[in-house]
C-alpha positions as CSV (number, residue, x, y, z in Angstrom):
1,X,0.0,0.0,0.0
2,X,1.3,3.5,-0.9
3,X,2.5,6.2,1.4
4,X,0.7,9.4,0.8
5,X,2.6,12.3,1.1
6,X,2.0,15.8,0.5
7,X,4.4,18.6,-1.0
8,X,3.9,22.4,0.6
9,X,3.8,24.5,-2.3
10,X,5.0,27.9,-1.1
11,X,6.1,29.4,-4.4
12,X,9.7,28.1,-3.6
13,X,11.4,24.8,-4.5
14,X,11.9,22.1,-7.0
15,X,8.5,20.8,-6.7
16,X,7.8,18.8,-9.9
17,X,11.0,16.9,-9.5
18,X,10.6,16.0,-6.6
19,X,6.8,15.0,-7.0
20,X,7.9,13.0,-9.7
21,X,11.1,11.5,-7.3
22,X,8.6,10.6,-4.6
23,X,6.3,8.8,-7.0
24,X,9.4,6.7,-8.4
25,X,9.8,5.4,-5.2
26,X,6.2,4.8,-4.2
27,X,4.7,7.6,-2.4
28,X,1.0,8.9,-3.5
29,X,1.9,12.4,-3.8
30,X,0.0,15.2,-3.3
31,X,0.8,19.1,-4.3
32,X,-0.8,21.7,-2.0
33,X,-0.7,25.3,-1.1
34,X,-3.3,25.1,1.8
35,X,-0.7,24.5,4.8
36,X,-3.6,22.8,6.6
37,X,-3.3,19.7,4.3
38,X,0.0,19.4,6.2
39,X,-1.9,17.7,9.0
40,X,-3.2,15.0,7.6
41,X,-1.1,12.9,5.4
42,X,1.9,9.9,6.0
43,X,4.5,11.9,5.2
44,X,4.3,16.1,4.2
45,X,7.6,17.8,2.2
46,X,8.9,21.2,3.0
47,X,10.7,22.5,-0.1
48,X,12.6,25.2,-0.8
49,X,15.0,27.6,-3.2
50,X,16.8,31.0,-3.0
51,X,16.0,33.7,-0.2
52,X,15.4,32.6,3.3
53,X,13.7,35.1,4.4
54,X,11.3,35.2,1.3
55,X,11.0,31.5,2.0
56,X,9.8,32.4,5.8
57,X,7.9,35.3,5.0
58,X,5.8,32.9,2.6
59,X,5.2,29.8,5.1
60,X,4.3,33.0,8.0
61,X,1.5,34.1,5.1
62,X,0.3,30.5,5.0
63,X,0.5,30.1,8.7
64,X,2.6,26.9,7.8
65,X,4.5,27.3,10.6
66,X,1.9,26.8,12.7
67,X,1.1,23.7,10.9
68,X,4.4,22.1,10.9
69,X,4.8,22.8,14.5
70,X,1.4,20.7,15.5
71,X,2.6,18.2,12.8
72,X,6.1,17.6,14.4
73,X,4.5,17.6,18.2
74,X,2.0,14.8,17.0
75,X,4.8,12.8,15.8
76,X,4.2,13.1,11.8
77,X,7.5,12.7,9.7
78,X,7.9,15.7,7.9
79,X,11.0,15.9,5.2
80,X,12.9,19.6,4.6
81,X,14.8,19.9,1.4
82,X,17.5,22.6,1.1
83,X,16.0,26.1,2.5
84,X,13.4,24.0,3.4
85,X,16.2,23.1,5.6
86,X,17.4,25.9,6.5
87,X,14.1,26.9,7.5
88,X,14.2,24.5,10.6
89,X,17.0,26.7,12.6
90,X,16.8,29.4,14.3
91,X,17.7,31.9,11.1
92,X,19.7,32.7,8.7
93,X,22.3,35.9,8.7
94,X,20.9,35.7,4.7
95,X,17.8,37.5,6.8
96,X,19.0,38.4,10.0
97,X,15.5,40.2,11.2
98,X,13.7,37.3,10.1
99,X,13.4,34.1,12.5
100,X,13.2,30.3,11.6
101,X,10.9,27.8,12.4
102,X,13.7,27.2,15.5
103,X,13.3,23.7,16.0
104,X,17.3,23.7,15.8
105,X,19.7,25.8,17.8
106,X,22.5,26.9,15.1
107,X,22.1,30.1,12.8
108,X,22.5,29.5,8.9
109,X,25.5,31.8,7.6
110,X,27.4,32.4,5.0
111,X,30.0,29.6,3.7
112,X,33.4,31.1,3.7
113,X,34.2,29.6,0.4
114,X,36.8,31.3,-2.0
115,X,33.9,30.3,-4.8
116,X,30.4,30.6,-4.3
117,X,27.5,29.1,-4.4
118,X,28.2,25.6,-3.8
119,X,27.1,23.5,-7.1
120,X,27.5,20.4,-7.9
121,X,28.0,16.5,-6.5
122,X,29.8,15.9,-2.9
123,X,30.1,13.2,-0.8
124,X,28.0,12.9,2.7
125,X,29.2,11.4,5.8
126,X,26.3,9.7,7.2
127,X,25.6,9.8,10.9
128,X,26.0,6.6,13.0
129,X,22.6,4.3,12.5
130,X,21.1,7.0,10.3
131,X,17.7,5.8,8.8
132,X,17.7,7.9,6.0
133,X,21.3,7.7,4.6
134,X,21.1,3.9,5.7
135,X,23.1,1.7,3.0
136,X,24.6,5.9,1.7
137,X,27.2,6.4,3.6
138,X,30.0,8.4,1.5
139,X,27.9,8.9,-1.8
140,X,27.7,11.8,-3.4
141,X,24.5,13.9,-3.9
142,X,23.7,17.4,-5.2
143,X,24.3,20.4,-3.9
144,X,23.5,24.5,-5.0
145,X,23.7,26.8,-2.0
146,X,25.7,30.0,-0.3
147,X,24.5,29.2,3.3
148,X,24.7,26.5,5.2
149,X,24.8,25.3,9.1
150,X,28.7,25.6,9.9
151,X,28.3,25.1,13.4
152,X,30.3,21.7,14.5
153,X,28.2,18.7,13.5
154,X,28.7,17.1,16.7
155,X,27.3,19.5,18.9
156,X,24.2,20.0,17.0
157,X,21.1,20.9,19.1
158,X,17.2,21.1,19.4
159,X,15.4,23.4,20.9
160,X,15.9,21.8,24.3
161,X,19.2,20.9,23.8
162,X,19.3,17.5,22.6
163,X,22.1,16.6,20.6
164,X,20.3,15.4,16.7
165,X,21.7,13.0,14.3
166,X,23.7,14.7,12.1
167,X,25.5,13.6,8.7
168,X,28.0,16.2,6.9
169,X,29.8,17.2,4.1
170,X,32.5,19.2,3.0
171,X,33.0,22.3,1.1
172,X,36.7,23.7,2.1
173,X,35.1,23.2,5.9
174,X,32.1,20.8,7.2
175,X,28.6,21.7,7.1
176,X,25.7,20.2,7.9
177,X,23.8,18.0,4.7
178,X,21.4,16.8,6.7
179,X,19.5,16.0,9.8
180,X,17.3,13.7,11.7
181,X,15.7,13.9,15.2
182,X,12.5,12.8,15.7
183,X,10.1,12.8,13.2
184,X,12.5,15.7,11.5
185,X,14.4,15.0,8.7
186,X,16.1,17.6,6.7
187,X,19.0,17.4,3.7
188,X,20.7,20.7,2.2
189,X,21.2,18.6,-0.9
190,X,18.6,18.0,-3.4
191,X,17.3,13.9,-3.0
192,X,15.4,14.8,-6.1
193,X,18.2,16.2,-8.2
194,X,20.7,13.4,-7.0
195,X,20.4,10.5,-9.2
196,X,20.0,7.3,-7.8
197,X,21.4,7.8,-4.3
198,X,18.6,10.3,-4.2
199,X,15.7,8.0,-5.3
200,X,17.4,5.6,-2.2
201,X,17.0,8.3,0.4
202,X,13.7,9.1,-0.6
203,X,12.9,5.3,-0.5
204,X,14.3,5.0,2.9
205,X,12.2,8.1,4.4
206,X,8.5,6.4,2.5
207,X,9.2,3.2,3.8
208,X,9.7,5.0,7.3
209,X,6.8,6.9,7.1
């Protein structure tokens, strides 16, 4: 029996692709823009591409983050996919007045590259017993991004201090690629954009859901 799962459509993110990714591996997939259709499905998707703080100013006008915050305290697995991502910290300095949905303690900044953005394929670290890079562990995915969560992997929180599961990359200095705590998950690469190592993450999260 298929998974449904439900893609927040707030003007931002890859969403076809990864509609079409989801499918590939299963999941009934459902494109909205009403953030109350976040409640009810298996899984829900939180996409998202370019500013941050156009990305939060949209999910505030939806009063989706009201709706992921009563989705995550009932336990329902949402997925965030790049600023999507991002979103989940406490902000960005891309938006400095602007806060995050703050279920993660770091700030996003600015990678101090010598070339930016960040495009193209890089390996991820997975974290110990991580469900959603299980059988992954040093493949590369896809990346396109200026800012990222440089805080030290290991000493990642929640909001109440809880260290989260953490896998990394690196891009002249680690960075968080993605996260898992609860029924959280997050990547700063794009599953959807990343071949089949993508297509296995995103089978791994369904078949969790």
């Amino acid at each position: 029996m298929s998974k449904k799962v439900v893609i927040l459509d707030a003007g931002s993110g890859n969403i076809r692709s990864a509609a079409r990714a989801l499918e590939r591996v299963g999941a009934e997939v459902e494109v909205t823009t009403d953030a109350r259709d976040l409640l009810g499905p298996s899984g829900a998707v939180l996409p998202g591409v370019g500013h941050f703080g156009a990305v939060m100013n949209k999910l505030r006008a939806m009063r989706a983050d009201r709706f992921i915050e009563r989705r995550l305290a009932g336990g329902a697995p949402l997925l965030g996919i790049c600023v999507g991502m991002q979103a989940c910290f406490s902000g960005s300095d891309e938006a400095p007045e602007i806060a995050g949905l703050e279920q993660f303690e770091p700030r996003v900044g600015k990678i101090p590259a010598t070339v930016l953005p960040h495009v193209g394929w890089t390996r991820v670290q997975a974290a110990p017993g991580s469900r959603l890079l299980a059988g992954l562990d040093g493949k590369s995915f896809y990346f396109t991004h200026s800012y990222g969560v440089l805080a030290d992997p290991s000493r990642a929180r929640d909001q109440h201090g809880e260290a989260i599961e953490v896998s990394w990359a690196h891009y002249e200095q680690p960075f968080i690629a993605a996260i898992e705590n609860g029924p959280l998950s997050a990547t700063q690469f794009h599953p959807e954009k990343s071949g089949n190592a993508g297509l296995a993450l995103l089978k791994n999260w369904v078949e969790g859901l």
